[in-house]
N, C-alpha and C positions, 0 to 999 in steps of 0.2 A: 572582490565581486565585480568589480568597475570594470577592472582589465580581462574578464571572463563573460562580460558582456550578462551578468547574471542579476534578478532583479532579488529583489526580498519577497521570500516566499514562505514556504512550508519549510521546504526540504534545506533552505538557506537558514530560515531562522532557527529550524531544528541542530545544524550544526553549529552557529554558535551557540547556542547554548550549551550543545557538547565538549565544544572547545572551551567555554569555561572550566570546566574539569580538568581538561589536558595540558591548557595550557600553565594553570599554575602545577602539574606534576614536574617537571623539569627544575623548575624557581625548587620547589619542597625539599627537594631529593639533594641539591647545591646546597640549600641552605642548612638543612638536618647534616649533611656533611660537614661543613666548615662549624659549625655550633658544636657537633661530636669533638673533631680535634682540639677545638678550644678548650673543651673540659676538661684535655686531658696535658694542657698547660701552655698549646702554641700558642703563638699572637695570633689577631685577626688577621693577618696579612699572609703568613706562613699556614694559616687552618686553611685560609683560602684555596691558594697552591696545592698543601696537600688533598682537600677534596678534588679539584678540578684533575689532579694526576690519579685520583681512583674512578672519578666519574664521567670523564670524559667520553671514554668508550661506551659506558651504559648508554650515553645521552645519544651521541650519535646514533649507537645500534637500535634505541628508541625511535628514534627520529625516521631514521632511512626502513624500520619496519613499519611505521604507524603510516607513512607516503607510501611505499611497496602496495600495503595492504589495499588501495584507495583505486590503485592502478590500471585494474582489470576493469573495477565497476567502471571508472570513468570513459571505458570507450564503448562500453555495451549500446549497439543500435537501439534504435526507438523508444517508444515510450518510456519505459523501462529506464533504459539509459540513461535519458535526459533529468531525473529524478536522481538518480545514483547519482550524475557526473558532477551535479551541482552542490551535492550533501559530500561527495567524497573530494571535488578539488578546492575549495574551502575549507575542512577540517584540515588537509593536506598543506595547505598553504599558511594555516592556523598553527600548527605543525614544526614547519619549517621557523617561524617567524620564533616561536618558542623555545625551540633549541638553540638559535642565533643570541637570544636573550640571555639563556642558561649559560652558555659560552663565553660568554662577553659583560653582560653588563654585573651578573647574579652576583660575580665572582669578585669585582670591585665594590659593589655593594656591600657586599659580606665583607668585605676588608675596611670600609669605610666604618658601616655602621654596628658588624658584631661587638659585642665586650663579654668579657669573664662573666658567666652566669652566675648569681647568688650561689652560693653553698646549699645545699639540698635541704636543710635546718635550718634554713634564715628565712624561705621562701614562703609566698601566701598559703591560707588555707588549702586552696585551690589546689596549685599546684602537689602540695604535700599528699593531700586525698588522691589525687591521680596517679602520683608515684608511688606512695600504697599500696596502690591496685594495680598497678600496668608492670611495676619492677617483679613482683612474686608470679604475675602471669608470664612474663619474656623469660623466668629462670623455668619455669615450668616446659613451655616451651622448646624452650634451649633442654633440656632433659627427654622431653618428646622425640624433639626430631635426631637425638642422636639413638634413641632406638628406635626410630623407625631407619636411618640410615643404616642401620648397623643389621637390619633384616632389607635391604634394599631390592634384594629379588621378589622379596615376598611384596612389598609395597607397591612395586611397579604390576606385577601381577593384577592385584587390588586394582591400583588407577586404571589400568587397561580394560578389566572388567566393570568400573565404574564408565569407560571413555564409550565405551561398546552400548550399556545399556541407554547412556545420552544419546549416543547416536541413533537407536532404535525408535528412542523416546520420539524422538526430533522427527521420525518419518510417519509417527503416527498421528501425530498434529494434524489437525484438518487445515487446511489450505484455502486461503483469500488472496485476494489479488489488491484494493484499496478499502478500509472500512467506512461505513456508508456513516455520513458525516451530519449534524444537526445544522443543516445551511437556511435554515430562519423560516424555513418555509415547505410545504408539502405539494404534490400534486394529486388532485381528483380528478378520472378520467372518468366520463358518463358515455355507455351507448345505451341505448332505445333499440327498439326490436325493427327488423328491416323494412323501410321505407318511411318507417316515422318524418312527422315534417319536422320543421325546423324551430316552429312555435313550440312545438312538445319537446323539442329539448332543451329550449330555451327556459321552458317554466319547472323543470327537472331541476336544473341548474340554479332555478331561484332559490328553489326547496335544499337545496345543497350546500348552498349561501346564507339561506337563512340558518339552517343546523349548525353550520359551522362559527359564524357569527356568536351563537349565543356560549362558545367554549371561551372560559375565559382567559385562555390564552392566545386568542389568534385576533390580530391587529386588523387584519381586512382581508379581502376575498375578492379576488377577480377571473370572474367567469367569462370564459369564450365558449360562446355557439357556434356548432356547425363548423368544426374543428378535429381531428382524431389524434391524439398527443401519440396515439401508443403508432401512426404511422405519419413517422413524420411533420403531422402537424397537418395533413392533407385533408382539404375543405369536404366532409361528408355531413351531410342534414342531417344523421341520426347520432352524431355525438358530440363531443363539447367534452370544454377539460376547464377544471376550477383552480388557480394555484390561491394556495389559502396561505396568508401570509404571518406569520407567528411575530408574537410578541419580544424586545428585548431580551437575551437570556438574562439579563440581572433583573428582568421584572416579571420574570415566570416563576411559580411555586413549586413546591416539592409535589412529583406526580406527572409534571409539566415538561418533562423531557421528552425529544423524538420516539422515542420508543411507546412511553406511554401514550403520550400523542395518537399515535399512528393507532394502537390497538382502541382508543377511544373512539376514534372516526369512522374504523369501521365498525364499530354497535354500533354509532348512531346512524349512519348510512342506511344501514340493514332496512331502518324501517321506510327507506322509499325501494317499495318492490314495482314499479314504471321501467326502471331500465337497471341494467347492473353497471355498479359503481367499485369500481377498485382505486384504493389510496395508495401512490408511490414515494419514495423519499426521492429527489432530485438526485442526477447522477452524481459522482465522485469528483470527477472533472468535468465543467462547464464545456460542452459540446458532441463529446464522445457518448452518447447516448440522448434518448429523451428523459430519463427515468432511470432510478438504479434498479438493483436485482440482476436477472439474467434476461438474455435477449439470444432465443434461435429462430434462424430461417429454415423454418421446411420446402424443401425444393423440389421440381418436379424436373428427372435430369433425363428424361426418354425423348426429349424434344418434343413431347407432345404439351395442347395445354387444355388436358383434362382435366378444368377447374374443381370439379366434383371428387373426384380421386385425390383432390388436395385435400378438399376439403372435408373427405371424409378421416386421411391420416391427423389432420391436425385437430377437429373432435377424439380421435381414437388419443393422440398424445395429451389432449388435456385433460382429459375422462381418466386417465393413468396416471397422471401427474396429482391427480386432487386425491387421488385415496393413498398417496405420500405422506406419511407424516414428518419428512424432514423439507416439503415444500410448502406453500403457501400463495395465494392470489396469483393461480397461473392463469391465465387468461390468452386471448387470440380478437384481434378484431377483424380476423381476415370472414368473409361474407362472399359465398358462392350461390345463394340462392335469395338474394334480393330480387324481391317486384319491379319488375320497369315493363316498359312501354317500347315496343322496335317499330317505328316510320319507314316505310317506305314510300319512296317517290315516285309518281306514275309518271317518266320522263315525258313521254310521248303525247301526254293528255296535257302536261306543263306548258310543253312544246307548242300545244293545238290553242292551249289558251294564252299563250306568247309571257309566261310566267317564267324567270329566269329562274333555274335552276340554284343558282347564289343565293338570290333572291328569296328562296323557300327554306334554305338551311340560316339565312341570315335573320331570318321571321322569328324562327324556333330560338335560335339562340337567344336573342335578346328578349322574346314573350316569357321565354320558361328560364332564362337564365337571368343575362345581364347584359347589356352594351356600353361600351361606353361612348358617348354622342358630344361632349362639351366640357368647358369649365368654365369659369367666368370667378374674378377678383373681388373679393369683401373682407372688408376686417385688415388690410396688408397682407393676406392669406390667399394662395390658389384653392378654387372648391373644383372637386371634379363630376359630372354628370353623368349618373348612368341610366337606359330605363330598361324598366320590367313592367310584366304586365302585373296588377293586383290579384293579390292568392284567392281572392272568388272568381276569376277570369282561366285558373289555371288546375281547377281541384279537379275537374273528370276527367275521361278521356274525351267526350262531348266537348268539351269546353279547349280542346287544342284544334280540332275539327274546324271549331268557329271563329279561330287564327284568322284578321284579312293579310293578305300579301298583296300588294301594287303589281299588276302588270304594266305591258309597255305602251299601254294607250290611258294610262291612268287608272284604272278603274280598279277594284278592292272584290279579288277574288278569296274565297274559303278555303282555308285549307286542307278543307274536309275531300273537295272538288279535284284533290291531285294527288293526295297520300292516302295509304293505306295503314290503320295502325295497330299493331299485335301486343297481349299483353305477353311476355315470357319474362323469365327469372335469369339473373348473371350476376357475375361480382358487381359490389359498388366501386369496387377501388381494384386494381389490377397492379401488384406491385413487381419486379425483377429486382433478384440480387445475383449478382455476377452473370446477368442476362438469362436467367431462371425464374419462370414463374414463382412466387414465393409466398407463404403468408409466416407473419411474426408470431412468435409466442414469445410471450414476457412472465415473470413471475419471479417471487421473493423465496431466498430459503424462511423455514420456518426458525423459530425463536432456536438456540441452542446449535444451528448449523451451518457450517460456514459455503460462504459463495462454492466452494471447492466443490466440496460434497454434495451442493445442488445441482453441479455443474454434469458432476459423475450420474447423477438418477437420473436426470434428462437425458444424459446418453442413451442410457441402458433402457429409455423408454423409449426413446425417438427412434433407436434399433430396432427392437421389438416390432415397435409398432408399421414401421415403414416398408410400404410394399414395394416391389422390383420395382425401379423405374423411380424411385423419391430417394432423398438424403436429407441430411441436415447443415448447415454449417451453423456456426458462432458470429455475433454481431457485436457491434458498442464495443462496450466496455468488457463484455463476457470475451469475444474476443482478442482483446489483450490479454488478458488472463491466462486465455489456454496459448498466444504467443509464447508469455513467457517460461510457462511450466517448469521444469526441472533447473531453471536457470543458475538458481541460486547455490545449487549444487557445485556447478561449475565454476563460478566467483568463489565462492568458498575453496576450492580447490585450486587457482592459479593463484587468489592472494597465500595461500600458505606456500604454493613453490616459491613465489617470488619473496617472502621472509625466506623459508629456506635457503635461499640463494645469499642474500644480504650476510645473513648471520654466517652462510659457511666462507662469504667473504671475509668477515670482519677475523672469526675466528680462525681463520686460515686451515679448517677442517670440515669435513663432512660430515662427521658424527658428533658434534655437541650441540647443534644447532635443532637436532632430535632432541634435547635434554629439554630445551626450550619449547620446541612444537607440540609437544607433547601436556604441557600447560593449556592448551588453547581449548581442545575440544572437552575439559573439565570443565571449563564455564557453560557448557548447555546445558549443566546439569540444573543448574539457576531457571533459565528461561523456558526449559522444558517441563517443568514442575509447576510453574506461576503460569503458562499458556495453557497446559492440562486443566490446572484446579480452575482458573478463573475461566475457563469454556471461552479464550479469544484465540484464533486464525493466525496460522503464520502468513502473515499479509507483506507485502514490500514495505513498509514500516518496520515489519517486526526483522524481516530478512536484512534491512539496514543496518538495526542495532547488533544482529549477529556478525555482519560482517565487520563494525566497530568494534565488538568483542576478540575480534582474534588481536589486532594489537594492542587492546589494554592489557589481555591475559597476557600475549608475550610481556607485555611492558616488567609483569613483575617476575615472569620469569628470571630476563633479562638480567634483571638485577642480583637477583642471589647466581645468577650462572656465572657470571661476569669476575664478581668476588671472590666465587670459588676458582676457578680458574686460577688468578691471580694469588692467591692462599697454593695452591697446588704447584704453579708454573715458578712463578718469582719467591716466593718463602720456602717451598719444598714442605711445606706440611702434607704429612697422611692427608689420604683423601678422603674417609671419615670425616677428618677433623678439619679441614679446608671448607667440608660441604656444611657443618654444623657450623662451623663460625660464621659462615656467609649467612647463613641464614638468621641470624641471630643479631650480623650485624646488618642485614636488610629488613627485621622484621617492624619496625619501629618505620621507615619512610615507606615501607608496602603501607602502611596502616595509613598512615597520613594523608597519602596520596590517593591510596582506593576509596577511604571515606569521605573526602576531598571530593571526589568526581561523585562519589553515590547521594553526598549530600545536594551536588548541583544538580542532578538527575531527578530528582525526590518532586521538583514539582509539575515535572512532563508526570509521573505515576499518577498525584494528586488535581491531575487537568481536569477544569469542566470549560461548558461554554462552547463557542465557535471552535472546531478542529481540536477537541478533546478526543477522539475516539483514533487520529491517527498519533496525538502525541501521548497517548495512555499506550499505543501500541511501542512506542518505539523505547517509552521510557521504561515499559515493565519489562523488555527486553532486555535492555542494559544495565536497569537497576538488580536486577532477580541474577543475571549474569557477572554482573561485578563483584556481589556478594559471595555467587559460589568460587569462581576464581578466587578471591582472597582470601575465602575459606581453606580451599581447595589445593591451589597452588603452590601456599607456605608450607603444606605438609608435603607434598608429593615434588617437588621440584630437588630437594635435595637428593631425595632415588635417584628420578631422574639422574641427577648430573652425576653419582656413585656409579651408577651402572652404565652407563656412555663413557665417562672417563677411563674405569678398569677396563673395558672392552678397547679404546683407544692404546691404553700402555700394553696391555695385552697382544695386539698386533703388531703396535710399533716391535715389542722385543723379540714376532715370533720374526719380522721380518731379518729385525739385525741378526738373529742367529743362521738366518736364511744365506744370510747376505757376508758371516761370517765361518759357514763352511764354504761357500764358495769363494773366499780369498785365496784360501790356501790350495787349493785345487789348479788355482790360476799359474 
């Protein structure tokens, strides 16, 4: 991670822990190897050798697939990317480092340290109860798969209609981008009805403060006034945002989780009806929004800036949005018909009474705003000095009138005496996104729906709703999400060519390395079952663990394809009986090594606390996936490699007959 410039993070720490699993597979598979020959009379020295000349190839073709697979994620641009490049060239490297080991050290170790196992009758309770059980299930097995081998058309059939409705399964999943995380703390965003002062939202906020205080889970509360979280943070008098800061999660109770949380604050909110108050969970990543949930900008794209006409589509889009039941707390604090006051200045009169025109905007700003005039040093500290006039000096319209301004013979003219002032209505806050008039709509899906699926109703509203001349775009973090869209599809799809490639390297053919690929998209049937029932989001978390899945699954293809091969190519046995012994003599280190990784995974599933919600994502992924691969796999891989084989000898001999009438011709 040093030399990749990469810190310790999410996405880092998630791969090692991955690579726990991975990396002792390699060590398992050498070692189950050299212990197998030993039983069957070698030395340690000689068992060594001969696992390393059967596993050699597995180990590499492992290795150069498990890197391959990592390849694509690591150059994918933006956001996106930089997540993938950091989880995928670490596991990669993890990887590498692993098979160097397997190679080299496992192999002397196993020569050093193996001895003659006990006799199966001398050995502990333990042991003897496990081979009880594990020897009558592997003959059982070994009996399975050689009928299912021996119907191999029909089997691959099966897989394929098993591979098909995964695939299906997989496209019905509702769709997240990052899931919204328990980061210690909430935000409360208050506005007040338009013009409200700044006092009344200050004492709102008290009230919000106080609510929130008496929950016994929230540690403290800090209110800003005259603040609007949901734009940008921009100074407006009628609203103020509370982030209410939660307790330790090891000192929070059952009940006390974000979720419940969240649904508590707003009952209790409910009952100040002074202003409307929406509770958000802080974004996913620190800066790319203010707030999680979704974020659209309604735009006004006719070049005019008919505030009104904005203002009426983004009541119409949230008036539509609230009778959703897969949405929740959609909100807008965009405001086209705020109270104000329009001054104007009678040049000509200013003129007559030798009152600088500067002079008169320089009045207003600092009476009804702020100026800043000084600082001065106290405490080892700089203070800075501003003035305003006192809010009884500044409540009517009368009372801006009796503003003095200095002319230029000294004397304290009225303000009343040179300006004219109208009440009329405008926005409070005027905001442009990609230099379009704009106002935000923000809002959460409801319980049971993922960011995707909110993402799609707001479309189909903001269409609806938007008249010629307006559009919408995506902001924050919502706009990442519809960046990255169908992406994972494509990652999915260049890491399988790029194993394709490997394996038809290694094997020096084109067609068996399908025996293999074909293992892979069995494992969704794992992850698509566990994301359905348990209602979570294929999120970049969970599209992680899928894209890990395709090299574990090859990993165990791998193995029994390898074996057979070698049964088929170097011994000449039937290929039946080449694909049943392989598997039979793989089925013992699949087990070891898959429950090896499922047991490391077991307590990303079991996560609570800080960043449980992306490591429950990544590890029910993996864990749900690994299970159905080595469920999956041990049955259907020996098809496979029956039915790719005969089709290989099959062409090989129609070519030679090809290739042996036209000798004779010659």
């Amino acid at each position: 991670m040093a030399a990749l410039g990469f810190t310790i993070n999410l996405s880092t720490l998630f791969a090692i822990v991955l690579a726990i699993g991975i990396v002792v597979d390699d060590a398992i598979v050498v070692v189950e190897g050299a212990a197998h020959h030993i039983e069957r009379g070698l030395s340690p020295k000689e068992a060594a050798i001969q696992a390393m000349n059967e596993l050699f190839g597995p180990i590499v073709g492992i290795t150069l697939v498990l890197m391959s697979v990592f390849l694509p994620a690591a150059f994918i641009p933006g956001l996106t990317g930089k997540m993938f490049a950091q989880f995928a060239l670490v596991i990669a490297a993890t990887a590498l480092l692993s098979a160097i080991n397997a190679a080299t050290l496992k192999p002397t170790q196993c020569a050093l340290w193996l001895r003659p196992p006990v006799p199966p009758d001398k050995r502990n309770l333990f042991f003897r109860a496990f081979n009880a059980v594990y020897d009558p299930f592997e003959r059982a097995y070994a009996r399975l798969i050689g009928g299912m081998v021996a119907r191999s058309g029909l089997m691959c059939m099966i897989a394929l209609n098993i591979i098909g409705g995964a695939g299906y399964g997989l496209s019905r999943v509702a769709t997240g981008f990052l899931p919204i995380e328990d980061q210690g703390y909430v935000l409360v965003t208050v506005q007040l009805p338009d013009g409200a002062s700044l006092l009344r939202t200050k004492r709102v906020l008290d009230q919000v403060s106080e609510i929130a205080c008496k929950n016994p889970a929230v540690a403290n509360v800090t209110a800003i006034s005259g603040v609007s979280a949901l734009d940008n943070n921009s100074t407006l008098a009628n609203s103020g945002v509370a982030y209410v800061v939660l307790k330790d999660w090891s000192e929070r109770g059952k009940g006390e989780d974000l979720r419940s949380l969240f649904q508590q604050f707003n009952r209790d909110f409910a009952a100040i009806t002074e202003a409307r108050i929406v509770v958000f969970p802080p974004p996913p990543i620190q800066g790319i929004g203010n707030a999680g949930g979704f974020a659209m900008q309604l735009e006004l794209l006719d070049g005019s800036f008919d505030l009104t006409k904005l203002q009426t589509t983004t009541n119409t889009v949230i008036k539509d949005a609230q009778t959703q039941s897969g949405l929740q707390r959609v909100t807008s604090s965009f405001r086209s018909t705020v109270p104000q006051l329009k001054v104007d200045v009678d040049r000509a009169k200013a003129e007559t009474l030798q009152v600088s025109i500067d002079d008169v905007f320089a009045t207003l700003g600092a009476y009804l705003g702020s100026s800043y005039v000084d600082q001065f040093n106290k405490f080892g500290r700089v203070f800075q000095v501003y003035v305003q006039a006192d809010s009884q000096f500044r409540l009517r319209q009368q009372d801006i009138e009796q503003l003095p301004v200095r002319n230029k013979q000294g004397a304290m003219i009225p303000l009343g005496t040179m300006v004219r002032i109208t009440p009329i209505v405008g926005p409070s806050l005027l905001s442009l996104y990609n230099l379009y008039p704009s106002s935000t709509v923000m809002g959460l899906p409801a319980a049971g729906f993922s960011s995707g699926q909110a993402m799609t109703l707001m479309e189909q509203i903001a269409t609806k709703a938007s008249p010629p001349g307006t559009g919408y775009e995506w902001t924050a973090m919502s706009y990442q999400e519809k960046l990255v869209g169908k992406q994972i599809y494509y990652i999915f799809a260049l890491a399988m060519l790029l194993v394709y490639l490997v394996l038809a390297g290694q094997y020096e053919s084109w067609f068996m390395p399908v025996a293999v690929l074909l293992a892979v998209p069995l494992s969704l049937v794992g992850p698509v079952s566990a994301l359905t029932g348990l209602g979570i989001d294929n999120n970049l978390y969970t599209q992680i663990g899928l894209v890990l899945l395709i090299a574990l699954s090859a990993k165990n293809a791998i193995l029994i394809v390898e074996v057979a091969r070698e049964r088929r190519v170097f011994d000449g046995k039937p290929i039946i009986e080449a694909a049943t012994e392989a598997a039979r003599a793989r089925f013992r280190p699949i087990l070891m090594t898959s429950f090896a990784f499922i047991l490391g995974v077991l307590p990303l599933v079991l996560a609570t606390g800080a960043g449980a919600s992306s490591r429950k994502s990544i590890g029910i992924a993996v864990f749900s996936g690994m299970l159905a691969s080595t469920c999956l796999a041990v049955l259907f891989v020996p098809s496979f490699f029956v039915v790719v084989r005969r089709f290989e000898e099959w062409r090989a001999s129609r070519k030679a007959k090809v290739a042996g009438k036209i000798a004779p011709a010659e």
